[in-house]
LOKOL-15015 format. One line per field, with one value per residue: residue in three letters; y, x, z of N, C-alpha, C in turn. Coordinates in Angstrom, 1 decimal, padded with zeros to 4 digits. Layout:
r	c(ala; ...)
nnorth	c(Y; ...)
neast	c(X; ...)
nup	c(Z; ...)
canorth	c(Y; ...)
caeast	c(X; ...)
caup	c(Z; ...)
cnorth	c(Y; ...)
ceast	c(X; ...)
cup	c(Z; ...)
end
This chain:
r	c(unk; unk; unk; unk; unk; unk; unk; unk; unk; unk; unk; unk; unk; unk; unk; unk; unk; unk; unk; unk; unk; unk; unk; unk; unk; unk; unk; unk; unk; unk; unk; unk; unk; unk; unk; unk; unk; unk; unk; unk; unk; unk; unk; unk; unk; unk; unk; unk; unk; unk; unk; unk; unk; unk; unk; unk; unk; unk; unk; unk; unk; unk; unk; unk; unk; unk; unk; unk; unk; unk; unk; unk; unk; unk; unk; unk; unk; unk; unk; unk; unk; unk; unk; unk; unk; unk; unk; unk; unk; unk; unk; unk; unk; unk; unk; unk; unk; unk; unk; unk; unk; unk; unk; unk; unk; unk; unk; unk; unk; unk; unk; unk; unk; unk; unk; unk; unk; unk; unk; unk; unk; unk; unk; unk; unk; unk; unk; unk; unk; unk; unk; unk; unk; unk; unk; unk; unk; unk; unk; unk; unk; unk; unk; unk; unk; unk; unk; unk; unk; unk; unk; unk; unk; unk; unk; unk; unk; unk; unk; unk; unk; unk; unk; unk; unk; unk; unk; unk; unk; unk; unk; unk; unk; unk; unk; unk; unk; unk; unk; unk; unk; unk; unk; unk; unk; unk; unk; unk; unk; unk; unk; unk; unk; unk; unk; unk; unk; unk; unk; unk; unk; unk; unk; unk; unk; unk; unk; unk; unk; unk; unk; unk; unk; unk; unk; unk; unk; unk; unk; unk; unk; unk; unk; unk)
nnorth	c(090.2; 090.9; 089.2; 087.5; 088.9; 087.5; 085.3; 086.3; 087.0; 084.5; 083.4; 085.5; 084.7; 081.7; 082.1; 084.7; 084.3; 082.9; 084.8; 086.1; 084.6; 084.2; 082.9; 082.5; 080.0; 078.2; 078.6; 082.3; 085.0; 087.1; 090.3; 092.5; 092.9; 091.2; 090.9; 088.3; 086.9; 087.2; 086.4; 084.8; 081.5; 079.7; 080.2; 081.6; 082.8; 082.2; 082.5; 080.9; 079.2; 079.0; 077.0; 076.9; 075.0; 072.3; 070.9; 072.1; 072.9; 075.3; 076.9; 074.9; 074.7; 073.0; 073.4; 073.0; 072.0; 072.6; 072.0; 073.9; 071.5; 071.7; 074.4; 075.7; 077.0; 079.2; 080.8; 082.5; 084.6; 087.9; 090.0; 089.1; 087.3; 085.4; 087.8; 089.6; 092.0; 092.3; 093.3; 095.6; 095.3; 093.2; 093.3; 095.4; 093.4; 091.3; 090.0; 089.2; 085.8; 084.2; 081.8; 080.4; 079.3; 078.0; 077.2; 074.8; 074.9; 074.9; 075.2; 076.3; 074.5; 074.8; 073.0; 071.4; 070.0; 067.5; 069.1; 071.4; 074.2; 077.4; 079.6; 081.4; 083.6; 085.5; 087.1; 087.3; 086.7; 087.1; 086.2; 087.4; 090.5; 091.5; 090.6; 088.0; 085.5; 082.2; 080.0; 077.3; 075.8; 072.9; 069.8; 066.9; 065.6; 066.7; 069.2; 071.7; 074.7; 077.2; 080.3; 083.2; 085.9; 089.3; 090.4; 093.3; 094.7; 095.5; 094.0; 094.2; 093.0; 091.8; 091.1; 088.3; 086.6; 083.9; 082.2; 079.8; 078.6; 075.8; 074.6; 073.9; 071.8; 072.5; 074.6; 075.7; 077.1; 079.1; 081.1; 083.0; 084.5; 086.2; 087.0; 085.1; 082.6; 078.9; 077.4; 076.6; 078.2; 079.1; 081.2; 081.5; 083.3; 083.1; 085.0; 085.9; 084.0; 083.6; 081.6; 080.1; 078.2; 077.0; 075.3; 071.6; 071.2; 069.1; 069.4; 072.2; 072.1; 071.2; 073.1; 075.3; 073.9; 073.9; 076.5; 077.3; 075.7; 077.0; 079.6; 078.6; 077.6; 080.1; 081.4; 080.2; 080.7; 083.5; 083.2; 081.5)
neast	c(-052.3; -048.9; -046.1; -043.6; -040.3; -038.2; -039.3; -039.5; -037.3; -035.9; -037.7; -036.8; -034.0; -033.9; -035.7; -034.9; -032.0; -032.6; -034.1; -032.4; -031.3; -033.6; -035.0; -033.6; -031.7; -028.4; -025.5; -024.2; -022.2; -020.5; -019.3; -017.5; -017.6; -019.7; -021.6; -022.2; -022.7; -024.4; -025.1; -022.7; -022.0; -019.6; -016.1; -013.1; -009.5; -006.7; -004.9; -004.3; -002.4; 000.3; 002.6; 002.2; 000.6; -000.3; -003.6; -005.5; -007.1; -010.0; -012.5; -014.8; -014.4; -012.4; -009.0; -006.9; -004.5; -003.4; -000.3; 003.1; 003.9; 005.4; 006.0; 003.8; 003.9; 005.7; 004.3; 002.2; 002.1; 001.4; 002.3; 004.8; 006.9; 005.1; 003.4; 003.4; 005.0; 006.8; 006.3; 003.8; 001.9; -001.1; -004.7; -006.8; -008.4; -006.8; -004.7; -001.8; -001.5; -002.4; -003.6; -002.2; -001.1; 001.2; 001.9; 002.0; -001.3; -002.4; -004.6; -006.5; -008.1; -011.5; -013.4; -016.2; -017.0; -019.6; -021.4; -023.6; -022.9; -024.1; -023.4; -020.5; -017.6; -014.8; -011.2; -009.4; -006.8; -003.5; -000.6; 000.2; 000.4; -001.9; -005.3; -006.6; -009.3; -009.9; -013.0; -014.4; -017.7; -018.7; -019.6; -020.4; -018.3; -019.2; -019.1; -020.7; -020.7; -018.7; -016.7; -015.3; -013.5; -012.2; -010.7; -008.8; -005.7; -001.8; -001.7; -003.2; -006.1; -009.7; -012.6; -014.2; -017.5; -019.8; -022.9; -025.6; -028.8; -029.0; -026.7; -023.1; -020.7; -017.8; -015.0; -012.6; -010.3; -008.9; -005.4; -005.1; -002.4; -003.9; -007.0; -008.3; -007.3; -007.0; -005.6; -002.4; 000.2; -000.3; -001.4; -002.8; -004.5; -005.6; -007.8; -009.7; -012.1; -015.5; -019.2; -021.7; -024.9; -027.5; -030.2; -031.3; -034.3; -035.6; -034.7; -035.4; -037.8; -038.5; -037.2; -039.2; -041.6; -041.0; -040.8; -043.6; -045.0; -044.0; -045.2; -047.8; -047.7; -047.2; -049.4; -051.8; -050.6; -051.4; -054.2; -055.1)
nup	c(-030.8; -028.8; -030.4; -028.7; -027.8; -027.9; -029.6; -031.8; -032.4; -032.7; -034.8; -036.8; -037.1; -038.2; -040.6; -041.9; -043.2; -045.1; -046.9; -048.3; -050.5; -052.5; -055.2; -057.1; -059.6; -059.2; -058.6; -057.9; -057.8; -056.2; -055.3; -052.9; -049.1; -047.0; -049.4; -049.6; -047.3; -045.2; -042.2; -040.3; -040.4; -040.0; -039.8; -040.9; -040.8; -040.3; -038.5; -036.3; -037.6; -037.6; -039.1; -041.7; -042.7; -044.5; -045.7; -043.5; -040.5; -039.8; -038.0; -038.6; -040.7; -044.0; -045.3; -048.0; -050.4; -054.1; -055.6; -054.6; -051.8; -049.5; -048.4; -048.3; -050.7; -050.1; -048.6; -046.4; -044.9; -044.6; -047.0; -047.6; -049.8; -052.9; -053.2; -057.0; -056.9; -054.3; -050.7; -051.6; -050.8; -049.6; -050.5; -048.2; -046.4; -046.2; -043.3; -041.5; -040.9; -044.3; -046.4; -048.9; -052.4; -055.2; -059.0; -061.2; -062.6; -059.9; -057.2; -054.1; -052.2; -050.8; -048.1; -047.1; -045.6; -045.3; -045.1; -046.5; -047.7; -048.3; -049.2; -049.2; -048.9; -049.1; -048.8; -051.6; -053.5; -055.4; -056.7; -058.8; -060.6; -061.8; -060.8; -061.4; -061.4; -061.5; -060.4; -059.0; -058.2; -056.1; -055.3; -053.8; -054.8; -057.3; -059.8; -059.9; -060.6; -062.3; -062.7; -064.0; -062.1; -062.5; -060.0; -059.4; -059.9; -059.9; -057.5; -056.0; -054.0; -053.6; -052.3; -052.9; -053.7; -053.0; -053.8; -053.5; -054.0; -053.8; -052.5; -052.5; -051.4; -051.5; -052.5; -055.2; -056.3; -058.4; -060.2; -062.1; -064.9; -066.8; -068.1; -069.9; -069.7; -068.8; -067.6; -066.5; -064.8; -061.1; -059.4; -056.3; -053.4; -050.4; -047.6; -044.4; -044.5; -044.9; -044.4; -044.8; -043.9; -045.0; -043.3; -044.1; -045.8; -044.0; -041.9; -041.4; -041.4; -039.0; -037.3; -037.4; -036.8; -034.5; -033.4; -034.1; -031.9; -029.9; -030.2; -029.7; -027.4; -025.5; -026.4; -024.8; -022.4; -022.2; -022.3; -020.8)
canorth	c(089.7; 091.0; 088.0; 087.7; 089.3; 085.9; 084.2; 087.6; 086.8; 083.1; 083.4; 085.7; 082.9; 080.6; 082.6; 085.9; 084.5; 082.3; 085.8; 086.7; 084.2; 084.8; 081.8; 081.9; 078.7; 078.3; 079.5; 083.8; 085.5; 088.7; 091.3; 092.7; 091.9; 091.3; 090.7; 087.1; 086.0; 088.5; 085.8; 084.2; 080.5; 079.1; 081.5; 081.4; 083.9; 081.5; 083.2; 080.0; 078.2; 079.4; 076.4; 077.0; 073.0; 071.9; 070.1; 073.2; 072.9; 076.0; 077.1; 073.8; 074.6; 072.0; 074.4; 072.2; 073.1; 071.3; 073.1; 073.3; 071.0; 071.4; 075.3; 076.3; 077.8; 080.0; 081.7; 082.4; 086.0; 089.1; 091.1; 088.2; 086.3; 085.2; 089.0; 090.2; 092.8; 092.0; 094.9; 097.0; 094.6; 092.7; 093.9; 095.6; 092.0; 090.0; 090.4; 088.0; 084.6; 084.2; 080.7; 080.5; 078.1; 078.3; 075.9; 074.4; 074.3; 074.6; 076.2; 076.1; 073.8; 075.5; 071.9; 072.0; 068.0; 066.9; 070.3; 071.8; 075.7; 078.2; 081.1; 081.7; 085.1; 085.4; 088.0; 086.7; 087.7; 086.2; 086.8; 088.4; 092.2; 091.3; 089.5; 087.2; 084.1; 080.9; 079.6; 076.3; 074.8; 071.4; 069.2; 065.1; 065.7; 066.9; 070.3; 072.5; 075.8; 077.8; 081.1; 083.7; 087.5; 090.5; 091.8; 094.4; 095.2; 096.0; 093.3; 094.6; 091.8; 092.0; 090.2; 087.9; 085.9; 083.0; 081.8; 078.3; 077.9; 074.1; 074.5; 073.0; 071.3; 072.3; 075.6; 075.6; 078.9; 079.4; 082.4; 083.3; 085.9; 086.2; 086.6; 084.1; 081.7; 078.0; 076.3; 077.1; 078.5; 079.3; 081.6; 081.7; 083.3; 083.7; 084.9; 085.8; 082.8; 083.6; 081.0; 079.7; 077.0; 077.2; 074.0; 070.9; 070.9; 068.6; 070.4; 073.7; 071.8; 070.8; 074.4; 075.6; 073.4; 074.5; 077.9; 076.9; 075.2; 078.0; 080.7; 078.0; 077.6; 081.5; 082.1; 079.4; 081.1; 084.6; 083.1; 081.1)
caeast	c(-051.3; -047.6; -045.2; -043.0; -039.1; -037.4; -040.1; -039.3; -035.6; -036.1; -038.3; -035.3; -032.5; -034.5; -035.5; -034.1; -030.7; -033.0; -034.7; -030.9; -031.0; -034.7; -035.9; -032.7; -031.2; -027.3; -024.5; -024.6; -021.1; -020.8; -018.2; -017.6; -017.5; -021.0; -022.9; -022.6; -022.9; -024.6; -024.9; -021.6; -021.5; -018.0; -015.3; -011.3; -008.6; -005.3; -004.1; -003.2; -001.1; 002.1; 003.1; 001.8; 000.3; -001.6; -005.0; -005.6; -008.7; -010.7; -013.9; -015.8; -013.6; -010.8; -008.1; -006.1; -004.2; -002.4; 001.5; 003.9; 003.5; 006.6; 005.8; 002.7; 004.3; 006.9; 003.3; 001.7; 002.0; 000.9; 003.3; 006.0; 006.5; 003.6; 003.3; 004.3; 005.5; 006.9; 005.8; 002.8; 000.5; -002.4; -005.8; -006.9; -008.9; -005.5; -003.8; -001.4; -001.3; -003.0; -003.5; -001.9; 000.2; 001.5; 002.4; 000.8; -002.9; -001.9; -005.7; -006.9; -009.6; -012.1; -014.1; -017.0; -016.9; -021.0; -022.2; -023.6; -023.1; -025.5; -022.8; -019.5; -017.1; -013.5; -010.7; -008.8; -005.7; -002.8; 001.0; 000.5; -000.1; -003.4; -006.0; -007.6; -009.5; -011.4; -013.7; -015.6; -018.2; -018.5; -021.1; -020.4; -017.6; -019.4; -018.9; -022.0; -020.5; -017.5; -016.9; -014.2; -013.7; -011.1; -010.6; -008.3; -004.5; -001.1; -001.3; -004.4; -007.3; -010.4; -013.3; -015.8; -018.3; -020.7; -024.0; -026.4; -029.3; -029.0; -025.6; -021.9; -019.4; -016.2; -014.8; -012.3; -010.1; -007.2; -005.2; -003.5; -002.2; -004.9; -008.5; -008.6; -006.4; -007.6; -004.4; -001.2; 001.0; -001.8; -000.8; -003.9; -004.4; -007.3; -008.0; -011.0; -013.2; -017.0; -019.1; -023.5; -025.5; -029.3; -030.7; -031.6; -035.7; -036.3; -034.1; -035.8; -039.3; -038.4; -036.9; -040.4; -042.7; -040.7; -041.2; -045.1; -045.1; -043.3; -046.4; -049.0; -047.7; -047.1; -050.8; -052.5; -050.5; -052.1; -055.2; -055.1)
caup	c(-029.8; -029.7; -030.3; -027.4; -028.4; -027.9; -030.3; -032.9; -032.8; -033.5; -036.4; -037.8; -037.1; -038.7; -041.7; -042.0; -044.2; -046.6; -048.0; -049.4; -052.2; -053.3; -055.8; -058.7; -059.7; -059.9; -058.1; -058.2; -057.5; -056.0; -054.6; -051.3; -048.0; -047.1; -050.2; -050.1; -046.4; -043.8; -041.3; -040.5; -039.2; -040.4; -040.0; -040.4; -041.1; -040.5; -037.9; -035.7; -039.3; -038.2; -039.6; -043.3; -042.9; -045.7; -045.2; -042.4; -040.4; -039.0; -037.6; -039.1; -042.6; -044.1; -046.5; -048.7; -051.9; -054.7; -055.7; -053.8; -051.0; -048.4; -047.1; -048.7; -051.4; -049.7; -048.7; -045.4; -043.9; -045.5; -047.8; -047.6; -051.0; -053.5; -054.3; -058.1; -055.8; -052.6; -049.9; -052.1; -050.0; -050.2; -049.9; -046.3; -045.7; -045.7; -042.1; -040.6; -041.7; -045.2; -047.0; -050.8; -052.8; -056.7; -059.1; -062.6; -062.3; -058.7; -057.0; -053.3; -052.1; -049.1; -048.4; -045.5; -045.4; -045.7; -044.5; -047.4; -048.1; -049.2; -049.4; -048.7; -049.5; -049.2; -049.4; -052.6; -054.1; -056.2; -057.1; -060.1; -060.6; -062.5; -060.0; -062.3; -060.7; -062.0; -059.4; -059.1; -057.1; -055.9; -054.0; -053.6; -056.5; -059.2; -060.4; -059.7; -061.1; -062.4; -063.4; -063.9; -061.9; -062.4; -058.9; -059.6; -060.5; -058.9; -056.8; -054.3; -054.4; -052.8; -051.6; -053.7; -052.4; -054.2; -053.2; -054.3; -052.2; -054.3; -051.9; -052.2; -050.0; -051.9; -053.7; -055.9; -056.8; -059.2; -059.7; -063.8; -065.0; -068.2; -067.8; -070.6; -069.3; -067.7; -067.1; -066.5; -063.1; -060.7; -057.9; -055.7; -051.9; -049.2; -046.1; -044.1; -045.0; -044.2; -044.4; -044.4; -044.4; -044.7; -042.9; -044.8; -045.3; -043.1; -040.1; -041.9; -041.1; -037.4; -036.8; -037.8; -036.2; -032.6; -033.7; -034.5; -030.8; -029.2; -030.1; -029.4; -025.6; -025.5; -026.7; -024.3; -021.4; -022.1; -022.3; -019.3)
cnorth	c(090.0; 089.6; 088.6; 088.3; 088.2; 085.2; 085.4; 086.8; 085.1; 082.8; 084.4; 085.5; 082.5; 081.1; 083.5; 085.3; 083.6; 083.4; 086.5; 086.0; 084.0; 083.1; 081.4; 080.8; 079.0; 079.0; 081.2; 083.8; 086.9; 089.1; 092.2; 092.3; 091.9; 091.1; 089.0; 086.6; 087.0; 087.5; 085.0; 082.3; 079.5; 080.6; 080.5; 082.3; 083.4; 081.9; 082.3; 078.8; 079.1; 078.4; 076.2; 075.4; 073.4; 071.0; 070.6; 073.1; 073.9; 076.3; 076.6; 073.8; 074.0; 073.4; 072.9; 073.0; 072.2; 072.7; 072.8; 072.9; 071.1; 072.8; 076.1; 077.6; 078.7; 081.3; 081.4; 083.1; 086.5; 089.6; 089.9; 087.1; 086.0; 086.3; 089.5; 091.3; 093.1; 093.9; 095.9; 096.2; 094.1; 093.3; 094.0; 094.4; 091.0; 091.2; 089.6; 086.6; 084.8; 082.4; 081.1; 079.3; 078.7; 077.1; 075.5; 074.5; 074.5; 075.7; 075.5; 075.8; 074.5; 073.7; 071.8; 070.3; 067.9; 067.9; 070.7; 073.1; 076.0; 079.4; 080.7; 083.2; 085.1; 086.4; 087.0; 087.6; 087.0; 086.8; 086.9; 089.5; 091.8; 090.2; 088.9; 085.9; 083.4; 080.6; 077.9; 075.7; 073.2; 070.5; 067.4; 064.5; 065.5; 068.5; 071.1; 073.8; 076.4; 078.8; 081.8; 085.7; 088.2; 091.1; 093.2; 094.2; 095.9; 095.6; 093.5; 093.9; 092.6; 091.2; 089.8; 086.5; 084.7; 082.3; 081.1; 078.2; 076.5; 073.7; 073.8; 072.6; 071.7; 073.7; 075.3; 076.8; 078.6; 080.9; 082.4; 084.6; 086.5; 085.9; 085.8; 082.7; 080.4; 077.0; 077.1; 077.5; 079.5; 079.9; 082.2; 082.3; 084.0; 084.0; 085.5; 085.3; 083.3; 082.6; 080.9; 079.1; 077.1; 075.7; 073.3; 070.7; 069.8; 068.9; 071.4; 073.2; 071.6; 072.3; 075.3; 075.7; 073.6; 075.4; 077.7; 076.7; 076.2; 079.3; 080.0; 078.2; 078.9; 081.7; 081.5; 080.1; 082.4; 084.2; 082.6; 081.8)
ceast	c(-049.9; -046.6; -043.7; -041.2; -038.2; -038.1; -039.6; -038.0; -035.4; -036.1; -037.0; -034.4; -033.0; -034.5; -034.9; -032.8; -031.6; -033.6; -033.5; -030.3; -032.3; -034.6; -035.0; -032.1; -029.7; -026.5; -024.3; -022.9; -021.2; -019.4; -018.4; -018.0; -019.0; -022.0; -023.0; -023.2; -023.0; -024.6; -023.9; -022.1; -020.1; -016.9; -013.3; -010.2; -007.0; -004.5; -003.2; -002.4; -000.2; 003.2; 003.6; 001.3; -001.0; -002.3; -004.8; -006.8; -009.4; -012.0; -015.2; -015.4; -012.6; -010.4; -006.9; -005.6; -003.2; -001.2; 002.0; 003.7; 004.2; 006.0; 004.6; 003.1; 005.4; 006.0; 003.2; 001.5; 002.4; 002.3; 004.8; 006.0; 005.2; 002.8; 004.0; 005.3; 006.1; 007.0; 004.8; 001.7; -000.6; -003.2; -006.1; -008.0; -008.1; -004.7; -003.1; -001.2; -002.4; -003.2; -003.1; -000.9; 000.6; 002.1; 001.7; -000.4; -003.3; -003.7; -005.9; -008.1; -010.6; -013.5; -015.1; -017.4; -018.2; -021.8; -022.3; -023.5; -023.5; -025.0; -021.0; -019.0; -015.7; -012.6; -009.9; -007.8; -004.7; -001.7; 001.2; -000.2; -001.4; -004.4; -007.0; -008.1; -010.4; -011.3; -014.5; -016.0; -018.1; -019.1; -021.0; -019.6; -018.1; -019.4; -020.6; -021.6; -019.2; -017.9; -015.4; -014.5; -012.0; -011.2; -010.2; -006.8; -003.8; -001.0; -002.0; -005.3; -008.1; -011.3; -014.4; -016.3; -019.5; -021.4; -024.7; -027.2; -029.5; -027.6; -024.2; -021.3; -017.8; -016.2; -013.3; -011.4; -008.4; -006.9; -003.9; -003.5; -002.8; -006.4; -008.9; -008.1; -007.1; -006.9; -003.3; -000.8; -000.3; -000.8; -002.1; -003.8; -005.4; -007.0; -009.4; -012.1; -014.7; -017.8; -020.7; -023.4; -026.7; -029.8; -031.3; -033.1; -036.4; -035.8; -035.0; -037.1; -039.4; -038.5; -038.6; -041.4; -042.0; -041.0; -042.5; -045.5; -045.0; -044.6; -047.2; -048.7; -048.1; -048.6; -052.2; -051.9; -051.2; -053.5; -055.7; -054.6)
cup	c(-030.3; -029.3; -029.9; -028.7; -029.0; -029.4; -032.0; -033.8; -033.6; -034.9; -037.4; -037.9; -038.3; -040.0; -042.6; -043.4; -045.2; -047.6; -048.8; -050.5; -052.7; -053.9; -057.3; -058.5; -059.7; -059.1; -058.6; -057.5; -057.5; -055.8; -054.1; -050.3; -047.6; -048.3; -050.7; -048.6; -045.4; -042.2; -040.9; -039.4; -039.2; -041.1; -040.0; -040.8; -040.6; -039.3; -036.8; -037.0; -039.3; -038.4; -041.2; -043.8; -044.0; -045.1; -043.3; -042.3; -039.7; -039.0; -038.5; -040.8; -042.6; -045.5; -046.6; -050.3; -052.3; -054.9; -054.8; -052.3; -049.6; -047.3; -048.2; -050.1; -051.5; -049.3; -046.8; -044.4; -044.7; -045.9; -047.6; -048.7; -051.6; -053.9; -055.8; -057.5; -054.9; -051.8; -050.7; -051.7; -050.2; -049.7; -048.5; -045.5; -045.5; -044.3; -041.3; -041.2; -042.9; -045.8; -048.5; -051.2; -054.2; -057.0; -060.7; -062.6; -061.0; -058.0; -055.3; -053.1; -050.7; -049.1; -046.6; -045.3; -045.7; -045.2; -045.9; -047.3; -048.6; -050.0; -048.7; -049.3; -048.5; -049.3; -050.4; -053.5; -054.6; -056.5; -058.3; -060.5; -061.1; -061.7; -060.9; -061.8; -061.8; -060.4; -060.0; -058.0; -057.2; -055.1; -054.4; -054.4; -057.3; -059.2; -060.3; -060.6; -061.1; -062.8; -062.8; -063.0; -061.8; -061.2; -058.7; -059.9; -059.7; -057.5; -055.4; -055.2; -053.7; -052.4; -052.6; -052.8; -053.7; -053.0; -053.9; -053.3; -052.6; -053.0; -052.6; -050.8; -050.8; -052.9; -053.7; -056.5; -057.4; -059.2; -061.5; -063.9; -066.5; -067.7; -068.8; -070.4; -068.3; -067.4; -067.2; -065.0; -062.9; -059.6; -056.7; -054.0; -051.0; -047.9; -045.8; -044.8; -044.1; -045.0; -044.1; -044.9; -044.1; -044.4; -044.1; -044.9; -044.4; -041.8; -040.4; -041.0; -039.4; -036.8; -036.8; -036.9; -034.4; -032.9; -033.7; -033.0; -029.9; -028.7; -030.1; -027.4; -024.8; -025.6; -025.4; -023.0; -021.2; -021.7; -021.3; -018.3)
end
């Protein structure tokens, strides 16, 4: 029996994005656009913050950031302040409004309220020639994972991406000018936020058993 198109597409909703983190434990970090989150369901790219408001809410994402608190830094559209450089541009995934701040310790929070995330991936980029980040996860406030990546140099970032199928609700991103460095003036900045959540096993099991129902009805109509 061929299973109907509709009942095809389902079953690869449903499963299809859980076979992209396989069976490892631990938050994984990647780079480039796509190798963290092929299925998008939380999106944002700033482009209605022509305010530069902190605690910014888009497409089911809260953006918050500690530093300076009045105008986001003196951040908030591409190639204007918050480059070591001003005008040699941020990476070709910043366009338009950006989110960033700077400051002591100063790092941007991405927080998906009680939704847990499986993945996310980010363009990221920083106001100092040397793109150096710390990361950390974050799930009920406790620390699930940190780690550090060298984007690149001369003041073009690019896009990294982190995946848990244990999930978080909260990331975490600084921005120094030392890939050794875990304190100090932080000049951090994102755009294009992409964004998954793999259902909670007992949604997973619901989603399932309609799917299970779906090719029982289907098979009993052929038959009848």
């Amino acid at each position: 029996m061929k299973t109907p198109i509709l009942l095809r597409a389902a079953v690869a909703l449903v499963l299809g994005p859980l076979g992209a983190f396989g069976s490892s434990a631990g938050v994984v970090q990647t780079l480039g656009a796509g190798s963290a989150v092929s299925f998008v369901q939380f999106s944002a790219d700033f482009t209605a913050n022509t305010t530069l408001a902190n605690n910014y809410s888009e497409g089911g994402l809260l953006f918050s950031h500690t530093g300076f608190a009045n105008d986001n830094g003196g951040c908030g559209y591409a190639g204007v302040n918050c480059e070591a450089n001003p005008g040699d541009g941020y990476s070709q995934a910043f366009s338009g409004n950006y989110f960033a701040t700077a400051g002591t310790n100063a790092y941007i929070r991405i927080s998906s309220g009680v939704t847990r995330l499986t993945a996310i991936e980010f363009a990221a980029d920083s106001g100092y020639g040397s793109i150096n980040l710390l990361w950390e996860t974050w799930l009920d406030n406790t620390r699930t994972g940190s780690g550090r990546v060298a984007l690149g140099s001369g003041g073009v970032g690019g896009v990294m991406g982190l995946r848990d199928e244990d999930g978080f609700n909260e990331v975490r991103l600084y921005a120094f000018d030392s890939p050794a460095d875990s304190s100090g003036y932080s000049v951090p900045a994102i755009d294009s936020v992409r964004a998954f959540s793999v259902p909670l096993p007992g949604t997973l099991a619901l989603a399932l058993g309609a799917l299970g129902l779906m090719a029982g009805l289907h098979r009993r109509r052929r038959l009848g």
